[in-house]
N, C-alpha and C positions, 0 to 999 in steps of 0.2 A: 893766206888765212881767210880773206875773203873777197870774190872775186861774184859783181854782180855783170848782166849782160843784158842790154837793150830793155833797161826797164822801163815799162809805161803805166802809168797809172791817170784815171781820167775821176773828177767826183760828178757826175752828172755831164752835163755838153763841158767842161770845165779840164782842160786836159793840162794835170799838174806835172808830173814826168815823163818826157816828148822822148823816151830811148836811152837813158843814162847807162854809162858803161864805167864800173871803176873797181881797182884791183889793190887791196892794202895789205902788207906784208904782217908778219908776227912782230909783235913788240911794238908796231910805230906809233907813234901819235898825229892821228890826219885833223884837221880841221876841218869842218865845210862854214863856207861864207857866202853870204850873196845879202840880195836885200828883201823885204818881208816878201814872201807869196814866190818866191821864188822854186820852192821844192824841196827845199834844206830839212823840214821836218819829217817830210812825208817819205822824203827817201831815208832816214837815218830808222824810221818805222819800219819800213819794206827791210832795212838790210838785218834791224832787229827783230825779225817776226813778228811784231806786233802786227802790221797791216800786211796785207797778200799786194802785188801786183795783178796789174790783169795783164801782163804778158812781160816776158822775159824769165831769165832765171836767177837764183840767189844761192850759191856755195858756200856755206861756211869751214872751213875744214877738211876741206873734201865733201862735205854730204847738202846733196841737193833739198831747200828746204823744204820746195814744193811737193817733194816724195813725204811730207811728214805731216799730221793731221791729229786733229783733237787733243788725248792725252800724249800722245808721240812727239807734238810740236809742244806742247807744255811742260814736258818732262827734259826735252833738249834746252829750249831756254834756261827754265829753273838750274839747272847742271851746269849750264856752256855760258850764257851772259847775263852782265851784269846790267842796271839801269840807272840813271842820275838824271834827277829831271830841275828843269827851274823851284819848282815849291818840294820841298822835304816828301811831303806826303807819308810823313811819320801819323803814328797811330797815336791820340795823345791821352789815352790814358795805360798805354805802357812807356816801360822806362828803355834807356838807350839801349841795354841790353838786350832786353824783351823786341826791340821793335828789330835788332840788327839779328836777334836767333831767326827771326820768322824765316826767311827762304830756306835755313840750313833745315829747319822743322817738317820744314814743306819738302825735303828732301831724302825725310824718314832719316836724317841724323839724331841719333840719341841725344836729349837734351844735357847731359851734361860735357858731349863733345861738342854742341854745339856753342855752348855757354864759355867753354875753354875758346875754343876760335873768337867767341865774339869779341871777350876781354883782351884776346891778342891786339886782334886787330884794334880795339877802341884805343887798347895803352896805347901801340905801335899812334895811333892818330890825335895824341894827347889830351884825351879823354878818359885816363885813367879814373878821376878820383870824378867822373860827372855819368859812371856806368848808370846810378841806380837814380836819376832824376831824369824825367820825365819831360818830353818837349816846351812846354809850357815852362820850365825854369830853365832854359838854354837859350844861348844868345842865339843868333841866324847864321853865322861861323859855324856854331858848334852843332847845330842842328843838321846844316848841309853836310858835314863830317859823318854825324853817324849814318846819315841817308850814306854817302859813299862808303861806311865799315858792313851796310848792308849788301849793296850793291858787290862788297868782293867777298861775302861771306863762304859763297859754295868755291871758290877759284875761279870765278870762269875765263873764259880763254880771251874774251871779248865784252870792255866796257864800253857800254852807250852814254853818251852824255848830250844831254838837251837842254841848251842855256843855263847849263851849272852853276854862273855865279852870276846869275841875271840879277836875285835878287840878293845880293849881298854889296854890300858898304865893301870900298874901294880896298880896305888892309884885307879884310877878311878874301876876298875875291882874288885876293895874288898870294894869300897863303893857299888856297884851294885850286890855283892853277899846279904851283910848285911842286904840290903835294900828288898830281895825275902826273909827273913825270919822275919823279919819288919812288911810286908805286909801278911806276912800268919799268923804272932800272932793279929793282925790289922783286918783283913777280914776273915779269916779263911777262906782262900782257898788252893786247893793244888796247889803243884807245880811238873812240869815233867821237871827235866834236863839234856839235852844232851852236856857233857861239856869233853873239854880233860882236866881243871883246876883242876889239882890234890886238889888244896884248895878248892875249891867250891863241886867236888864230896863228899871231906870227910866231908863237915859241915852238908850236907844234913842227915834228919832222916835215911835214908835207901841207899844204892849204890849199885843197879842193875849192875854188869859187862858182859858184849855182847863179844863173840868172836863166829866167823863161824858163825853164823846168828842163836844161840840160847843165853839165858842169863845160865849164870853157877855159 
């Protein structure tokens, strides 16, 4: 599913991934670990398109991503992966549903397929009856919830996940681990997580460990 090769990426004289090489199946759930500054974010950017490399290459799927540009690498994200980051980064003067349609929107789905998907997925994430309030009356539980009924709106084939339950209280933070391997016996998709949650690293299929900007 995704198979990266000799990535390096440098920010200034500052060389944060030294060559990383790493290969993760359909369905799995990987973890990456290491300790701050180690490369853990910047490669989970590189493998999500969000940041470029400056050398090596990145495969998702079979399709090379450095072949894809501008709208071409916008329109494959949008379709192929999802995002989950430490803060919600919900929009807060729309409601759960409003903020979980926007990628399917952005994806020229007709608004009331998209509105049918989002309600799926919110019941499906037990948020039925908290579609039409608005992040401001949602606990941090249920707000990381609809960030991830966003994040799987369009299907995509590959979730990113970036200290997902960093900022969540200890009950909420192991119902939103349970819940990424839920979703991947559910959809069979994979998952990439960047976690310092020693629980959530070891539940994962696999636990990539990052130190000095290689995995060891």
């Amino acid at each position: 599913m995704i198979k990266a090769e000799n990535i390096k990426k440098s920010y200034g004289h500052l060389q944060v991934l030294k060559g990383v090489n790493v290969a993760i199946k359909k369905a799995e759930v990987v973890s990456i670990v290491g300790a701050s500054g180690a490369g853990k974010t910047t490669l989970l950017q590189i493998l999500g398109t969000l940041d470029k490399a400056d050398s090596g290459e990145v495969l998702i799927n079979g399709i090379q991503i450095s072949s894809l540009s501008g709208n071409k690498l916008a329109e494959f994200r949008n379709k192929n992966l999802g995002f989950i980051f430490q803060f919600h980064h919900l929009l807060p003067e729309f409601t759960a549903l409003e903020n979980c349609c926007i990628p399917a929107y952005i994806a020229g789905a007709k608004p009331a397929d998209a509105e049918t998907k989002a309600i799926e997925l919110l019941d499906f994430l037990g948020l039925k009856d908290r579609i039409h309030h608005k992040p401001a009356e949602l606990s941090g539980g249920e707000q990381q919830r609809v960030a991830v009924a966003r994040a799987l709106i369009n299907n995509p084939m590959v979730v990113f996940a970036d200290e997902p339950s960093g900022n969540l209280d200890s009950t909420a933070a192991e119902e939103l681990h349970k819940l990424f391997f839920t979703l991947r016996d559910k959809f069979n998709q994979t998952f990439v997580i960047v976690t310092h949650n020693t629980e959530l690293a070891e539940m994962a299929d696999r636990k990539l460990v990052m130190k000095d900007g290689n995995i060891i």
